[in-house]
ZAMARGU-4260 file (C-alpha; in steps of 0.2 Angstrom, whole numbers, plus 5000, padded with zeros to 4 digits):
<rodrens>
0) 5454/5264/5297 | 5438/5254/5301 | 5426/5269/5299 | 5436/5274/5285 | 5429/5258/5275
5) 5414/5258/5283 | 5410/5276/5276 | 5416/5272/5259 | 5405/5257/5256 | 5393/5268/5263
10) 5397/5282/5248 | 5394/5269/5236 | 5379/5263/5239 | 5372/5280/5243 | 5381/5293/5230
15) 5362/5300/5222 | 5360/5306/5241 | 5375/5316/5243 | 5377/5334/5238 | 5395/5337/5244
20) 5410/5329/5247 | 5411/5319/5266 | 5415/5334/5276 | 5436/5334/5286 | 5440/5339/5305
25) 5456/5343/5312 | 5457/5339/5331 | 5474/5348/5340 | 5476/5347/5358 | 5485/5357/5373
30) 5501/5352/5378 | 5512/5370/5379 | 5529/5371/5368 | 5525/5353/5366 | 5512/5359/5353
35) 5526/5362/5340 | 5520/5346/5334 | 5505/5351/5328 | 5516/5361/5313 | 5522/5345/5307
40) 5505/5336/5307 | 5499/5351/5297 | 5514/5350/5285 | 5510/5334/5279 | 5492/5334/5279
45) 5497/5347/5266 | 5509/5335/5256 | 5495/5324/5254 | 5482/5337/5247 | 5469/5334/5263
50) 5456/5348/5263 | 5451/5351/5281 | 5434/5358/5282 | 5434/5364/5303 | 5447/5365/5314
55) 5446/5363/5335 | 5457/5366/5349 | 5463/5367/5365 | 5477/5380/5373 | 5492/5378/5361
60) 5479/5369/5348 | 5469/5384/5348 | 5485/5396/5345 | 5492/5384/5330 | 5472/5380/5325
65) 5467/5398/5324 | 5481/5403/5314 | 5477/5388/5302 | 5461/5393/5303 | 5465/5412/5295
70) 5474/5407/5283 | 5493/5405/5289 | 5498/5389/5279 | 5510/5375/5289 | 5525/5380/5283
75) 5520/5400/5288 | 5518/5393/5307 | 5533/5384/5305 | 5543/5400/5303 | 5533/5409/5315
80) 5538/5398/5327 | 5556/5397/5325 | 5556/5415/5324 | 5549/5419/5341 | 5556/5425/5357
85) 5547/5414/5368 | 5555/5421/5383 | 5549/5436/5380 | 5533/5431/5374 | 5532/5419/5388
90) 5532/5432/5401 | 5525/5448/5403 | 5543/5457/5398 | 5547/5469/5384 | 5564/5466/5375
95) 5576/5474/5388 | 5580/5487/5374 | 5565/5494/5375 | 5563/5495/5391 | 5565/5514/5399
100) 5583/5520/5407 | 5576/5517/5423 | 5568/5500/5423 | 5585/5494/5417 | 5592/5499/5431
105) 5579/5494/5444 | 5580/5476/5436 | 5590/5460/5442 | 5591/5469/5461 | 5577/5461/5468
110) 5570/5441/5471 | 5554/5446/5473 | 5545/5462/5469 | 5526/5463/5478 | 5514/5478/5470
115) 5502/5487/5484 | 5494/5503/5485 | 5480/5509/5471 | 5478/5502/5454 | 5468/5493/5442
120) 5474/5472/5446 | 5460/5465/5433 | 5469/5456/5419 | 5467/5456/5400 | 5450/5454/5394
125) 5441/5463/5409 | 5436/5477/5400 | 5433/5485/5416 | 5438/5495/5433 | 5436/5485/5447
130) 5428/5493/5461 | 5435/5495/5476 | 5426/5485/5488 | 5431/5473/5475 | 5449/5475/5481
135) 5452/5466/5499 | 5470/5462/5504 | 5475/5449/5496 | 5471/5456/5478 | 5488/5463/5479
140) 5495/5445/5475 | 5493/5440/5455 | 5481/5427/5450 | 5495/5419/5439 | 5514/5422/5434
145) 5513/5430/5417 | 5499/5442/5413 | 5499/5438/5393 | 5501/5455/5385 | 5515/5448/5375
150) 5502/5432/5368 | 5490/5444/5367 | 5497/5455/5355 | 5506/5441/5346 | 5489/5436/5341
155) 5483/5452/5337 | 5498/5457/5327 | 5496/5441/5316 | 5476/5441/5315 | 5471/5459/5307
160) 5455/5459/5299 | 5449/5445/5312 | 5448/5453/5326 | 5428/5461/5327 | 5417/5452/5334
165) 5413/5439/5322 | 5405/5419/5319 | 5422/5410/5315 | 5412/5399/5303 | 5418/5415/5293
170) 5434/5414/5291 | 5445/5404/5279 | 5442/5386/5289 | 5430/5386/5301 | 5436/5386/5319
175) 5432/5383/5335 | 5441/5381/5352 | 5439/5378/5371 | 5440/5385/5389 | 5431/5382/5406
180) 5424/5396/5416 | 5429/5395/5436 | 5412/5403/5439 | 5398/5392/5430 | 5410/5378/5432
185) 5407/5373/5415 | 5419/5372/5397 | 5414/5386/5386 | 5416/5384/5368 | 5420/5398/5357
190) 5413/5398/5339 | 5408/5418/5338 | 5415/5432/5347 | 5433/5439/5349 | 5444/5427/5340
195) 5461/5433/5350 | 5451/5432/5369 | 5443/5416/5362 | 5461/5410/5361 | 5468/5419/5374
200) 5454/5411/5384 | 5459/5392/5380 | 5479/5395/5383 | 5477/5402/5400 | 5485/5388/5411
205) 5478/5390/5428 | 5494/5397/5442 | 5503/5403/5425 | 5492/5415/5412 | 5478/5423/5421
210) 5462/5422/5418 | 5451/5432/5404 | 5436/5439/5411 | 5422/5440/5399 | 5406/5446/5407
215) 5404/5438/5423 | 5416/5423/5418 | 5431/5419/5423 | 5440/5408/5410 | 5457/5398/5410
220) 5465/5384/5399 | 5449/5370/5392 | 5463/5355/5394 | 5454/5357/5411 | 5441/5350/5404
225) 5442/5345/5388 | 5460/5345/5381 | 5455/5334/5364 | 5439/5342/5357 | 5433/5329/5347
230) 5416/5330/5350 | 5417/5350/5346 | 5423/5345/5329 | 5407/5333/5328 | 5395/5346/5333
235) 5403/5359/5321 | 5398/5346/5305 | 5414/5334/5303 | 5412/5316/5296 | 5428/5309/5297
240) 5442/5317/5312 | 5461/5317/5309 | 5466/5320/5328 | 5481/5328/5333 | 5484/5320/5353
245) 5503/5326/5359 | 5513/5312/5366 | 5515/5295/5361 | 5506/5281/5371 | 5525/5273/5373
250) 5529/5289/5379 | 5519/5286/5395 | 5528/5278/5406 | 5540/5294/5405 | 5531/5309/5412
255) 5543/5326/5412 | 5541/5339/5428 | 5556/5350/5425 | 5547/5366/5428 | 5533/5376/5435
260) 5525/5375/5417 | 5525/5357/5421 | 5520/5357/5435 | 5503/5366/5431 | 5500/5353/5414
265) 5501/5338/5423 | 5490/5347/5438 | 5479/5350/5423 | 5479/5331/5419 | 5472/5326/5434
270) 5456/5334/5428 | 5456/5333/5409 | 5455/5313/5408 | 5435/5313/5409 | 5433/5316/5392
275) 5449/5309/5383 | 5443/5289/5379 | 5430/5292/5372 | 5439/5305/5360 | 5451/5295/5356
280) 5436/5280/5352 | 5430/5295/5341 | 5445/5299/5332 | 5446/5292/5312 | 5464/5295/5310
285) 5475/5296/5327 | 5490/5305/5328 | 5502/5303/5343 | 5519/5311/5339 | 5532/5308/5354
290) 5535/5323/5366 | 5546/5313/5376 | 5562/5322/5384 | 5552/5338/5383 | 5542/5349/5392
295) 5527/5361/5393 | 5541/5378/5391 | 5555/5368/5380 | 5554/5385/5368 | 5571/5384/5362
300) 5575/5384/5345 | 5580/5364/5348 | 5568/5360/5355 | 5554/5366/5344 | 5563/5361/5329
305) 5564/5340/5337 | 5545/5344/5340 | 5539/5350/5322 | 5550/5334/5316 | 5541/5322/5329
310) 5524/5330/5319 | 5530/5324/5302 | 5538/5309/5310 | 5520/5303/5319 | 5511/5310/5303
315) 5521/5301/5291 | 5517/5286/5301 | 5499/5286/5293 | 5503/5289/5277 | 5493/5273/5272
320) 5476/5278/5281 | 5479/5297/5272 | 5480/5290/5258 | 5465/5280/5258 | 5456/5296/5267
325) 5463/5307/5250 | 5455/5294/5240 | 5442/5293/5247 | 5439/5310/5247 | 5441/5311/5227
330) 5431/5297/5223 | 5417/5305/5231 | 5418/5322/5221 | 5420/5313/5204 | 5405/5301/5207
335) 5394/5317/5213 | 5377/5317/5202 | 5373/5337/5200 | 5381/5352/5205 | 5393/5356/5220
340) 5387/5369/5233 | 5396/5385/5231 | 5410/5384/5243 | 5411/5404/5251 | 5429/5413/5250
345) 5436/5422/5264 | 5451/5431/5264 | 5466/5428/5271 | 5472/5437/5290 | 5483/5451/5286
350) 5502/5450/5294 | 5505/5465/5305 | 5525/5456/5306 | 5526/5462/5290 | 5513/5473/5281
355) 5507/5491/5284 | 5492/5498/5286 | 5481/5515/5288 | 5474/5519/5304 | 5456/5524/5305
360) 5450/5530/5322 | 5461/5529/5336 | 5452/5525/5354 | 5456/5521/5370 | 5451/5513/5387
365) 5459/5515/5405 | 5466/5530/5403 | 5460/5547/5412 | 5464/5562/5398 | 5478/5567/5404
370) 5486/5553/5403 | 5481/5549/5387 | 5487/5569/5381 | 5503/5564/5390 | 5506/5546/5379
375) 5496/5548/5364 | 5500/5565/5361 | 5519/5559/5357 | 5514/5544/5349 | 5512/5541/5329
380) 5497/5533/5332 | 5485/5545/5323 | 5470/5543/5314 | 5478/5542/5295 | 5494/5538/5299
385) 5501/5525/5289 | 5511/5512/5300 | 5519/5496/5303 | 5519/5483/5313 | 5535/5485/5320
390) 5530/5504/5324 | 5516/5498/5332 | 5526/5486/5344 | 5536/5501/5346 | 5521/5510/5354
395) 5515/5498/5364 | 5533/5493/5372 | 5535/5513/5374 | 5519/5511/5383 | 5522/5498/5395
400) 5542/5502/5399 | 5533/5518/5407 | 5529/5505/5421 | 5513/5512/5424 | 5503/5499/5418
405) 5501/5480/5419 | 5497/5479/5403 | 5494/5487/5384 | 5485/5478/5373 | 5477/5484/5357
410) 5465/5477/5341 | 5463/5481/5324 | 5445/5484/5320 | 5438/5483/5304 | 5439/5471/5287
415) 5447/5482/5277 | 5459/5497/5278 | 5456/5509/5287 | 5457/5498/5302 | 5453/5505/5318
420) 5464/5505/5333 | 5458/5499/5350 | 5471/5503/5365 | 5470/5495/5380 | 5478/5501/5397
425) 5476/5490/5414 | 5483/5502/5427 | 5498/5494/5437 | 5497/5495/5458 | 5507/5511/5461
430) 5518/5508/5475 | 5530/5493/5477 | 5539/5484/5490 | 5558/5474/5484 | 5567/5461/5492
435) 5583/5455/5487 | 5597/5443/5493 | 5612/5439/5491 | 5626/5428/5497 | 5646/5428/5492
440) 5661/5423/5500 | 5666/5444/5502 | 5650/5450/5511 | 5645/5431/5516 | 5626/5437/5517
445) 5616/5454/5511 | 5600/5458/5510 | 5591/5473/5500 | 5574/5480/5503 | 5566/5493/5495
450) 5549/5504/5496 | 5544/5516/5482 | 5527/5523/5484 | 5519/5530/5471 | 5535/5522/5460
455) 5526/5518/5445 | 5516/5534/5442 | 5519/5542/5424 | 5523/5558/5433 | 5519/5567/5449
460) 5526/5565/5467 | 5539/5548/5471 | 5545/5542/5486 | 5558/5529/5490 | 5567/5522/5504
465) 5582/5510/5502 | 5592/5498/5512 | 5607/5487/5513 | 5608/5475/5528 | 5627/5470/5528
470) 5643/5469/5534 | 5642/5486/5525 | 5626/5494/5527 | 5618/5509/5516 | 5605/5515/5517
475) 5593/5532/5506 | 5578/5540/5507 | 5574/5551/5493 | 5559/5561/5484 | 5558/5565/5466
480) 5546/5575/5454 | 5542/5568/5440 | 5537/5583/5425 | 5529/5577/5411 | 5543/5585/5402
485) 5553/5569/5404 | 5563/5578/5418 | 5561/5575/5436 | 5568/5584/5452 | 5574/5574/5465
490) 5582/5575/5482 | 5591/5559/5492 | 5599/5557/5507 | 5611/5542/5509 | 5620/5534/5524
495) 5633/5521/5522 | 5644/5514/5533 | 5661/5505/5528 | 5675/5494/5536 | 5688/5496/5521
500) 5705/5487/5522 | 5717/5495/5508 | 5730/5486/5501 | 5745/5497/5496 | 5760/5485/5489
505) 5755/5471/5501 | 5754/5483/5517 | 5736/5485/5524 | 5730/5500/5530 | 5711/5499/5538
510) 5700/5515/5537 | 5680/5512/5547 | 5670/5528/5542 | 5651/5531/5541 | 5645/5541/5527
515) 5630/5554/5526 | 5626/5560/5510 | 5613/5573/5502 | 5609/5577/5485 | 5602/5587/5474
520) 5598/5586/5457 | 5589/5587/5438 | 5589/5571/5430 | 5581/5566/5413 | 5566/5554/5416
525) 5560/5540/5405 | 5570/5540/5391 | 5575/5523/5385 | 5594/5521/5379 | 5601/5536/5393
530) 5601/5547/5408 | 5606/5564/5411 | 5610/5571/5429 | 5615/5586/5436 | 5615/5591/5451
535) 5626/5596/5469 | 5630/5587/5482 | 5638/5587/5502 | 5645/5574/5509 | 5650/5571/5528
540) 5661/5558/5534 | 5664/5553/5553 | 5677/5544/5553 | 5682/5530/5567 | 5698/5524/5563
545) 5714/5524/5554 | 5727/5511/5555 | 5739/5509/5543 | 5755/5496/5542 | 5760/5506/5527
550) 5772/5525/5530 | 5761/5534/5520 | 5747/5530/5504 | 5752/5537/5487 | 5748/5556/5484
555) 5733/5557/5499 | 5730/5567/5511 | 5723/5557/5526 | 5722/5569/5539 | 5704/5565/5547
560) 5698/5582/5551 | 5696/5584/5534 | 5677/5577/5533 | 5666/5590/5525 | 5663/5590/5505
565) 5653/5600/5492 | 5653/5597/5473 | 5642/5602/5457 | 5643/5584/5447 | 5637/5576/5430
570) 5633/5559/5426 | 5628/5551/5408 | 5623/5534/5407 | 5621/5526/5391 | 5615/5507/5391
575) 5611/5497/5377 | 5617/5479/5383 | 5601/5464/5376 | 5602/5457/5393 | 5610/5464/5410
580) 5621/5448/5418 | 5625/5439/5401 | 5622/5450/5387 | 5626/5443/5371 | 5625/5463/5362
585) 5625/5480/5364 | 5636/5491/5377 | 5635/5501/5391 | 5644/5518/5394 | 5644/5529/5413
590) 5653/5545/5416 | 5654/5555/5429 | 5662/5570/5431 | 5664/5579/5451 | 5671/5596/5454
595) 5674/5600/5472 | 5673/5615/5480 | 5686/5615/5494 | 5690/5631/5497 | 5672/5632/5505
600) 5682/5621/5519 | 5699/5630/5518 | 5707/5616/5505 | 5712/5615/5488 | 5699/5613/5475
605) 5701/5597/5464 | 5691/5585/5450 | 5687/5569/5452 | 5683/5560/5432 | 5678/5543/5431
610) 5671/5531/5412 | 5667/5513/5411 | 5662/5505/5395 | 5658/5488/5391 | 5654/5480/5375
615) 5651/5465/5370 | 5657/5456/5354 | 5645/5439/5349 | 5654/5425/5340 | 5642/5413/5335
620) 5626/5408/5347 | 5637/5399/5360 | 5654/5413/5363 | 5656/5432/5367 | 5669/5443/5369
625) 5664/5455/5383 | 5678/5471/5381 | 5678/5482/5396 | 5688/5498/5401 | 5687/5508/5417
630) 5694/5524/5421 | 5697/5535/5434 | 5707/5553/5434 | 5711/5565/5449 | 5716/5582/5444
635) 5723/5594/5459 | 5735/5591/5472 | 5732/5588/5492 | 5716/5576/5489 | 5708/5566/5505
640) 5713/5548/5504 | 5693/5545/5504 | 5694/5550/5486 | 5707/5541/5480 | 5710/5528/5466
645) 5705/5509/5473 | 5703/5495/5463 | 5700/5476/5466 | 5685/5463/5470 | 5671/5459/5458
650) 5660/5474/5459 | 5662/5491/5458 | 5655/5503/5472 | 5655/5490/5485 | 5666/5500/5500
655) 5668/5518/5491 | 5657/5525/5477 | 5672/5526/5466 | 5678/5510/5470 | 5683/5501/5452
660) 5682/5480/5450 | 5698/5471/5445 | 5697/5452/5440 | 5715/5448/5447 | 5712/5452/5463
665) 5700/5452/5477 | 5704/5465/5491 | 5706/5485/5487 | 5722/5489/5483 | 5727/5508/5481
670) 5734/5517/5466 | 5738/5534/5460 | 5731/5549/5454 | 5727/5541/5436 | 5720/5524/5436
675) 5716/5514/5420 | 5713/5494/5418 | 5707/5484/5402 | 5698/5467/5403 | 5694/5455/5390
680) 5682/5441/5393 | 5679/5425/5382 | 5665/5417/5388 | 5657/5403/5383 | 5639/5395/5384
685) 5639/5377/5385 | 5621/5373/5389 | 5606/5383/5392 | 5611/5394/5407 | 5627/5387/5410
690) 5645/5397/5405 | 5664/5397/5407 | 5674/5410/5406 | 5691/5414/5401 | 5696/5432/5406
695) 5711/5442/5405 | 5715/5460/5412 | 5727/5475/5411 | 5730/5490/5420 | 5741/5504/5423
700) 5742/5518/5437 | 5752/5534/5437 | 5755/5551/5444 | 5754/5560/5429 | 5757/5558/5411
705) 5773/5562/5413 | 5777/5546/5422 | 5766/5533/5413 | 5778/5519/5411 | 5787/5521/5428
710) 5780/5507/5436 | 5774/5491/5427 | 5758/5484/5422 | 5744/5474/5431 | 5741/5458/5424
715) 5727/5450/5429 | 5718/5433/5425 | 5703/5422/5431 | 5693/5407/5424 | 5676/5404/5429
720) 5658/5397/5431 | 5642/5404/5430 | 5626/5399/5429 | 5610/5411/5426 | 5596/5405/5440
725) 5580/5413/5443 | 5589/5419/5460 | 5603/5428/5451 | 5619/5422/5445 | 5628/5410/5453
730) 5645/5408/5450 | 5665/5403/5454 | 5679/5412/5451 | 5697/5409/5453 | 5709/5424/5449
735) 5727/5429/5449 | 5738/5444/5447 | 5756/5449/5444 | 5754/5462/5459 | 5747/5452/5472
740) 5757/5434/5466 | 5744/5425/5473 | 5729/5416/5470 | 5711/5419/5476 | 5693/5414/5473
745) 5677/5423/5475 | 5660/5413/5474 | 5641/5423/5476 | 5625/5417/5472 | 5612/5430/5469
750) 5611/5447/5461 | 5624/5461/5464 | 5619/5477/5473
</rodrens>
């Protein structure tokens, strides 16, 4: 307030010098999803009419100060913000429904999943191929947790007509925001160049974004060294500084570390001090909105919401002092003697979320031709075309669910349409090695491990090996060829070994047995919403032993020489569920049909048919209903007990493959030749990651459809917990069922496989 008077006795006594108006700096600083705030400092700046001459910022003050400065108004950022998926954008995912058929499936298996092999590892901004005696050992490990394709092109998609290389003094506000480079050991300031890798530059948290080369620097996040850059504001030409500093000081007693974003800001902390009195000394009009109870990734909806409030709040706190600056501000443009300077126009960034445009030339970089023949050649990204930005995310996700690359990013070159499309591609380590564990009160302990080698090649030779270490091992090794015709040849062969106890109307039978397995098939490859597969296969069982408590099991044969199988099958798969352990949408649909040829072995011939289906019903942003049905039908006469119809425990598959998951009870019960149950689950979210369920189930089994009601129903019912880690689900389950009349419980932490 003091240098607020100061400069406007000043004005009066020296209005014949002045030419223009005293010129107004906006400082935002770095703070992660705390930088909400920033939206509601803006917002009322524009209630009180405040013209801001340059903007300056830091990480998340450089996305929100960039934007501002291309135009976006605050009540635009506001809705940009609250209309984001920040844990997608946030990490280096695609929204799961546009991600391919197989990457669906390969997902939520494994804890940790470590690339090696060949591959282009530099990260966005590099613009280049490393070399490799560039590569030593430990280049297979990341240089942070998220990449930052999704930021990146978040940028780029809101930033069209920006994104040459340009002085930002030419833009609608100039701008001006900060990074450090690891290599010079210095802060870099950008006020020219490539506005989205300026930005990108000053976001990139050290441990959490990776870096952006640019040259021979190596740039992460300027909070390192300058997280409130007054003095970049000075040296751009501002006379009076409204400054933007997240956190209130009565906040400071309370420091938040609930996560590894956190973590990282207040390592960045230790550092960024240096500079940070003698910003604030340098600041006209302070602004501290309170962060407290919040963290650097709060990015839920609530959250941001309470933070763009807390901005208006802290803003509104200085009305008085804006008030005077507006004032000010007037007084000095009425009491002007001569003419204003001409003030230049620029025009506004176009908004790819919304608008169209025309492409212009289409180019390319880490691709070989083939490759680019192979991706472009199917994409409607051609010179000419007319597109949106939601066909141009389309693309790009296409792209990047291949799992060939670490990341796609593109630009939009040019001022005016035509715009001239810039692609991106930063190879992906071929090969990869998966490690996954998992712990329930069934299995007690299992562990998964997994070796693809050359997995993540668009087409071409694969190679995988597979293994379960538990109480019920399997084990696969297979080879697959991947056409560029989206279709792939492959050939597995799998091992299993299983220690089965049967249920059959409370008497147990036991049935130990290993398993070898080979397959052949032609599979569909790529696709994003299905797979296709057809194929034969021969199965061998050696078979240890057979004790039963029970006469005889419904309908099967269990004479044990019988151990030799051949069958043609088909399998469709259809999955569109949002998420893969708590979807809130979609379905998922899986059939498979199995004709076996017996009378190679001197037995009947017969058909195995199996469905399940799930869909899930959303009820608001706190319930679902997930619907479920699964099927099972055996046509023929004299099959072997090892094919028969079993049901019960939590996943399906986990003695035999057709084994299908009951919620009343947990050990395998066995049922006739036509097996059918219903389940219905309410289940409720009741904070963050945490959920309850409240499940129901029905089922039926008979001989034939003659006999449908001859026995009665299954009832089944369990209530649960659940809660989604970054280990896998851990949950709690107690069930109950009219055929068993008992209560059980099943508890597992980790992912199923």
């Amino acid at each position: 307030m003091k240098r607020l008077l100061t400069l406007t006795l000043l004005l009066l006594l020296l209005v014949p010098a002045f030419a223009q108006r005293p010129k107004v700096g906006v400082v935002l600083s770095g703070g992660g999803a705390k930088g909400a705030a920033h939206v509601g400092v803006l917002k009322v700046l524009e209630e009180n009419n405040i013209p801001i001459d340059y903007i300056a910022g830091t990480s998340i003050g450089a996305i929100v100060g960039g934007l501002y400065a291309i135009g976006y108004s605050a009540h635009e950022l506001d809705s940009l913000i609250m209309t984001q998926n920040w844990n997608i954008l946030m990490s280096d995912r695609i929204p799961r429904l546009e991600r391919s058929f197989e990457r669906k499936q390969a997902e939520n298996k494994f804890l940790v999943r470590i690339p090696f092999g060949a591959g282009d590892y530099s990260r966005l901004g590099a613009r280049r191929q490393r070399k490799p005696e560039e590569t030593p050992i430990l280049s297979n490990l990341p240089m942070a947790l998220v990449n930052g394709q999704n930021v990146y092109n978040l940028l780029t998609r809101l930033s069209v007509g920006y994104q040459d290389s340009l002085d930002f003094n030419r833009m609608p506000i100039p701008f001006a925001c900060v990074a450090v480079d690891l290599v010079g050991k210095k802060e870099v300031v950008f006020r020219n160049g490539s506005l989205v890798d300026a930005i990108r530059a000053s976001m990139a948290i050290p441990g959490y974004f990776s870096p952006v080369r640019m040259g021979d620097m190596v740039l992460v996040d300027g909070g390192v060294l300058n997280n409130y850059p007054v003095d970049v504001c000075r040296a751009m030409g501002a006379d009076i500084i409204i400054g933007v500093k997240l956190g209130d000081p009565d906040d400071a007693e309370e420091v938040a570390v609930e996560n590894i974003g956190d973590m990282f800001n207040e390592m960045l902390n230790l550092y960024m001090d240096t500079k940070l009195d003698d910003a604030i000394a340098n600041t006209d009009i302070l602004i501290t909105p309170s962060t407290k109870g919040y963290g650097t990734l709060s990015f839920d909806n609530e959250s941001l919401r309470t933070l763009i409030e807390r901005g208006e709040t802290a803003a509104h706190r200085k009305q008085t002092e804006l008030a005077a600056l507006k004032d000010l501000l007037d007084r000095s443009e009425q009491q002007f003697i001569g003419p204003m300077l001409p003030q230049q126009h620029y025009d506004k960034a176009l908004r790819m979320d919304r608008d169209s445009i025309t492409l212009g030339h289409v180019s390319y970089h880490g691709l070989t031709t083939k490759d680019a023949q192979w991706l472009l050649g199917k994409s409607c990204l051609k010179p000419g075309a007319r597109i949106s930005g939601n066909d141009l995310e389309a693309e790009i996700d296409r792209f990047y669910s291949t799992a060939a690359y670490e990341s796609v990013t593109y630009l939009l070159l040019g001022q005016e349409e035509p715009y001239d499309l810039e692609l991106n591609f930063v190879s992906r380590r071929k090969s990869m090695l998966g490690v996954g564990v998992r712990f329930d009160s069934e299995e007690i302990a299992a562990v998964l491990l997994d070796v693809g080698f050359n997995a993540n090649a668009l087409y071409g030779s694969q190679f995988n090996a597979t293994a379960k270490l538990a109480y019920n091992m399997r084990a696969s090794l297979q080879y697959s060829y991947a056409f560029r015709s989206l279709a792939q040849f492959r050939a597995n062969y799998s091992f299993r070994h299983s220690d089965l106890n049967i249920l059959n109307q409370g008497k147990r039978s036991n049935l130990d047995y290993v398993q070898h397995s080979a397959t052949v098939a032609f599979a569909t490859s790529k696709m994003r919403d299905f797979s296709l597969d057809l194929g034969a296969r021969f199965d061998f069982f050696d078979y240890n032993t057979l004790l039963s408590e029970a006469e005889s099991l419904p309908t099967y044969d269990t004479d044990l020489s019988r151990n030799k199988y051949l069958s043609a099958f088909g399998h469709f798969q259809v999955d569109r569920l949002d998420q893969p352990d708590f979807p809130t949408r979609g379905f998922k649909f899986n059939g498979l049909a199995s004709y076996y040829f017996n009378k190679v072995f001197g037995h009947e011939n017969f058909l195995a048919t199996q469905v399940h289906l799930t869909g899930v019903i959303p009820a608001g942003s706190h319930l679902a209903f997930l619907l479920s049905l699964d099927n099972r039908i055996l046509f023929g006469s004299n099959i072997p007990l090892i094919y028969g119809n079993i049901m019960g425990g939590a996943m399906a598959g986990r003695y035999l493959d057709q084994q299908l998951p009951y919620l009343g009870f947990g050990y395998t019960h066995v049922f006739q030749n036509v097996l059918t149950s219903i389940s219905l689950d309410c289940r409720g979210r009741i904070r963050d990651n945490h959920y309850i369920y409240l499940s129901g189930a029905y089922g039926r089994d008979f001989q034939n459809f003659q006999t449908i009601f001859e026995h009665a129903p299954i009832i089944g019912a369990r209530i649960g917990y659940a809660y989604n880690s970054a280990i896998g689900p851990l949950a709690a389950n107690l069930f109950w069922s009219n055929y068993t009349k008992k209560v059980g419980a099943y508890v597992s932490i980790g992912f199923n496989f």
